[in-house]
N, C-alpha and C positions, 0 to 999 in steps of 0.2 A: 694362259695363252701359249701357243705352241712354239716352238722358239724355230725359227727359219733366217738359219743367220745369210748376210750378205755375202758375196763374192770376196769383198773385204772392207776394209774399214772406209775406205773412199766410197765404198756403193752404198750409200746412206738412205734406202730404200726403205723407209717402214710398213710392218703391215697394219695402216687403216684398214685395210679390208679385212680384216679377221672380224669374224663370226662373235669374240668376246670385244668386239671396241664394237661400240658402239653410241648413239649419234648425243647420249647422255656424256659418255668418255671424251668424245672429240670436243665440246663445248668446254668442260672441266678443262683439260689438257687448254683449248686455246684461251682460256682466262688466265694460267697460269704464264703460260708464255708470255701472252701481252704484255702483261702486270711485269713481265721480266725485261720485254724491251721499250718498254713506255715509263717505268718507273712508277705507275699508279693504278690504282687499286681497282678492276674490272668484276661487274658483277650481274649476273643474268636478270635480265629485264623483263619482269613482267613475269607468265606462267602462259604454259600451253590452255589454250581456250579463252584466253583474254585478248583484245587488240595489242600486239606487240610492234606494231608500225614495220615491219620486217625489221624488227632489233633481238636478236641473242642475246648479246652482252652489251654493257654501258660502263662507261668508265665513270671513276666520279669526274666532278666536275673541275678543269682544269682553274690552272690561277687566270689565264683572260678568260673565266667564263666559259668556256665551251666544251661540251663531251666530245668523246670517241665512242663510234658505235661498230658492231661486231655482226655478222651474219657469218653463222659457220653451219657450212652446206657439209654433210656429211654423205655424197650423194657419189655415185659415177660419172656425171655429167654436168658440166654447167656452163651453159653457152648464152647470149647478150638477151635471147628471149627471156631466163631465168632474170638476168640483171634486170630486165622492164619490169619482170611482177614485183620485184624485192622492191622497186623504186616507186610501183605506183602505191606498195604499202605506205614506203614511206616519209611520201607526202603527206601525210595525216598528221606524221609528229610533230609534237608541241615543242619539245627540248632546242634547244639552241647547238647543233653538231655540225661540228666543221669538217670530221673525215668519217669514210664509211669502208670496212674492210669487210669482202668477201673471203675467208678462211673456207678453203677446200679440201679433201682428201684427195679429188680427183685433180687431170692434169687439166688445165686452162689455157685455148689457144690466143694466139696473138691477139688475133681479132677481136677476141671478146673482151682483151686488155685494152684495147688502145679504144674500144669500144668503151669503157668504161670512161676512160679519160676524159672523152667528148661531153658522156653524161655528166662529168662534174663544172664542162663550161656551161654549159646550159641550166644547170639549176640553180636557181638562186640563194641568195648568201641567208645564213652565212656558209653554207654547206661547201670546200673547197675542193675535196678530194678524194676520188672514191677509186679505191685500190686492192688487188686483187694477191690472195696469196693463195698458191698451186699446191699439189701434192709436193713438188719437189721443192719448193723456195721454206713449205713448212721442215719438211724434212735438214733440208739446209740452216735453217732457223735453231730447229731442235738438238742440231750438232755441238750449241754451243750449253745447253743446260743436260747432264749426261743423269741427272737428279730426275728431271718432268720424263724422260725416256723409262727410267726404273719404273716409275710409279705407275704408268700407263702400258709397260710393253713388256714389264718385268726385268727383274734382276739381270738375267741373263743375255739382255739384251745388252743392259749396262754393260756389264763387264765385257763382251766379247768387242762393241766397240771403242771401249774406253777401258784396257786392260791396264794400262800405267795406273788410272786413277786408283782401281782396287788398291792396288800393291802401295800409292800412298795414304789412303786411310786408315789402311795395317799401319803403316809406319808412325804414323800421326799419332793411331790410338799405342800402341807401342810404348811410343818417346809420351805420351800423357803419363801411363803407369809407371814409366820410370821415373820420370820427375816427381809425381806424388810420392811414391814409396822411397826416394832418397830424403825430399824436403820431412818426410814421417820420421825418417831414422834420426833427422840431422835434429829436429824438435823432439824427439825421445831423450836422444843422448844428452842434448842441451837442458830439459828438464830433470833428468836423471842426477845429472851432477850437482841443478840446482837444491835438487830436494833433498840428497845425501848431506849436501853442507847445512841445507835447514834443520836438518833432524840431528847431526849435530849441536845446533846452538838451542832447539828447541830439549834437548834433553835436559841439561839444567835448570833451564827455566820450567818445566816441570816437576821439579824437584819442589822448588817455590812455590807452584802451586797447589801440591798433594797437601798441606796444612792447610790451606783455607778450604777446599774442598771437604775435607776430614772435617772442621770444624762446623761448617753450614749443616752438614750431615748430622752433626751431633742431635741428639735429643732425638731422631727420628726413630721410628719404629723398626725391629731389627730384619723387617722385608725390605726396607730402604736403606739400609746403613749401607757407610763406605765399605768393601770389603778388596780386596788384593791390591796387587799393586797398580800406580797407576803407567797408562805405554808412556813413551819416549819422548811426546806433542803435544802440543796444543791442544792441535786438532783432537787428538784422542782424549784428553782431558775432557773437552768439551763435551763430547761423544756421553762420557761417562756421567758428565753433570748433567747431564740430559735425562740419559737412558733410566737413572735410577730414581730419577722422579716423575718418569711419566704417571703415577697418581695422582698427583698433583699438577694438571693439566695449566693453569693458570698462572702457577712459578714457571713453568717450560715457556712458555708465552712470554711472559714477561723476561726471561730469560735472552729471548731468541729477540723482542724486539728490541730488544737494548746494545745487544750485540753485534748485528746484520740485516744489510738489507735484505731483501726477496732473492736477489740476484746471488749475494751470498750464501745464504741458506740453501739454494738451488745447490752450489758449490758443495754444499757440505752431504748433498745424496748419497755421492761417492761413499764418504767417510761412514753414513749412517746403514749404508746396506752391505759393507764392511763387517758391522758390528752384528749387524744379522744374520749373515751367513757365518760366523764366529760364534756366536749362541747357537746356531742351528747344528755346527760340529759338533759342540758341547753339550746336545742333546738337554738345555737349558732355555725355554724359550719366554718370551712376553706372553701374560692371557690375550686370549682372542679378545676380552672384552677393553684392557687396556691398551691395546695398540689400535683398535678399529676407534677410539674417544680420541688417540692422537693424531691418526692421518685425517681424521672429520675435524678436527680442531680450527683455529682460524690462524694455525703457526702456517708458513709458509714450508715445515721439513716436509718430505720424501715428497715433492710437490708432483713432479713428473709421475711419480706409481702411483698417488694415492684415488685417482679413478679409477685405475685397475683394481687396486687393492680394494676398494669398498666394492665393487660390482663384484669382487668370485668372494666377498663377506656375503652378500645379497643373495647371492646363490647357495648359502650356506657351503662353501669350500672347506673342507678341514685344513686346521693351523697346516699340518705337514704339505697338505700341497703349495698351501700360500708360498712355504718358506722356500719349496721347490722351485718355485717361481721365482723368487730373490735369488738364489742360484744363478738360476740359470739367468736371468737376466744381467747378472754380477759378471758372470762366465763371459757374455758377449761384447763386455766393454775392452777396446782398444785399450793397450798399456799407455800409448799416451793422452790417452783418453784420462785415464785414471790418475796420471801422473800431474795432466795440466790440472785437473778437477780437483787434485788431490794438495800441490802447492798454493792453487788461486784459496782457500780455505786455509791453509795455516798465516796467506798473508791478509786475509781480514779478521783471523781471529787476534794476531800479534796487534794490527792497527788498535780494535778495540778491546783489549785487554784489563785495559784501566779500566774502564766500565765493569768490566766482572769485578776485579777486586773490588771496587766499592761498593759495591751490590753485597757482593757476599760478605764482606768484614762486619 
């Protein structure tokens, strides 16, 4: 729409008459409106070719019972002969409405106001008030929602007569991104120190548990044996009791359910795609056949990828691009993304603990 701004911000003139508003626009526009200064939910009545009793829109039905009904004249002209046809429509209707508003583009004189008036004494109930809004009372109406103006008259409309508003939704969304990106740094830092002092107290306690690990391992065959050292955690211990028996799909299981809930294990993605882009440095990776049995399995690990991951196995994907894909999807996660993901996992592995040790002794 062509943008023809006003004289100034007081000449609240729009153009209805433009060649893009058209008599679909003006009904849309005045459901919104209404719905804005009525408080209730207005919706066009009926369909072109059906008896619409001269009703556009209807509102639902109030708490005493009764509609509000809408004729919006999209027209240059409307004078008290227009009001008799719209009337003798709608005497036909069924509904119980108590006002009836004529919504115009065009301007509406006195006469045909006050003309109206009279028609509302003479009709009978419950019908009480049938009232008239002009090119300029809509106009005046629309000064207060600077939103139904964008969306019908264009942006530009907005802005030129409601230049302050822009300048505060800049500010709004502005003052949004700073508050999240401080409240981000303030819960980074905060988790940061937490999990420095974890990984402290958790490093000994790994110490304790590289023997029972070593030992559960014993006897196994030497593609499964413990081999280096193990990290600093829990968490990574865990990781490791894990990874080195994914052949044994059923210990992992059994493993995991003894350990963690869903919601747990969801926590421990973090940790587990960690350990994959770490073999994938090391140029050291799982078969395709044994890691596609563990994300099919019925453990709750790598929960969130393992639809992706079976769908590019489906498509026959080579392992490298899989692991490509771990990457980069590693790559995308927030540090405190990784950090909350990454502590909420060493504090349910510490809860159940004792579970592991008994299992495995």
């Amino acid at each position: 729409m062509n943008f023809r701004p006003p004289i100034s911000s007081l000449d609240f003139d729009l153009p209805f008459d433009s060649a893009k508003f058209n008599e679909d626009d003006f009904e849309n526009l005045c459901a919104e409106l209404f719905e804005e200064e009525f408080g209730i939910r207005f919706h066009r009545y009926g369909t072109k070719g059906n008896s619409q009793f001269g009703i556009d829109l209807l509102s639902d039905k109030g708490k005493d019972g009764f509609y509000i009904a809408v004729q919006c004249k999209h027209v240059k002209e409307f004078s008290s002969c227009h009001v008799d046809e719209e009337l003798i429509k709608f005497k036909g209707n069924p509904l119980p409405i108590k006002e009836i508003y004529f919504s115009a583009t065009c301007k509406i004189s006195t006469a045909t106001v006050n003309y109206c008036h009279e028609q509302a004494q003479i009709i009978s109930e419950p019908l009480k008030t049938i009232q008239t809004w002009a090119h300029n009372y809509n106009c005046r109406m629309l000064k207060k929602y600077p939103n139904i103006i964008g969306t019908y008259f264009g942006l530009q409309w907005r802005d030129y007569l409601f230049p302050k508003l822009n300048e505060h939704n800049e500010r709004q969304r502005a003052e949004k991104l700073t508050d999240k990106l401080n409240e981000s740094k303030r819960k980074y830092n905060l988790l940061s120190t937490i999990f420095t002092e974890k990984d402290q107290i958790y490093s000994g306690a790994s110490i304790e548990l590289k023997p029972i690990l070593e030992g559960y391992y014993k006897g196994k065959d030497d593609s499964t044996n413990f081999h280096g050292d193990l990290p600093s955690n829990r968490g990574f211990c865990l990781k490791y009791a894990v990874s080195f028996d994914l052949n044994d799909n059923n210990t992992a299981q059994t493993m995991f359910s003894m350990l963690l809930t869903p919601e747990d294990a969801i926590d421990l993605e973090a940790v587990l795609l960690m350990d994959m882009k770490e073999q994938a440095s090391r140029s050291t990776y799982y078969s395709h056949d044994i890691l596609l049995t563990h994300i099919q399995g019925p453990t709750p690990m790598i929960s969130i990828l393992s639809k992706d991951l079976s769908f590019m196995f489906a498509k026959n994907s080579d392992y490298q691009t899989l692991l490509k894909y771990v990457e980069n999807y590693l790559d995308e996660y927030e540090d405190i993304a990784l950090s909350a993901r990454r502590y909420r996992a060493l504090q349910a592995i510490e809860k159940d603990i004792p579970n592991l040790n008994s299992w495995l002794v």
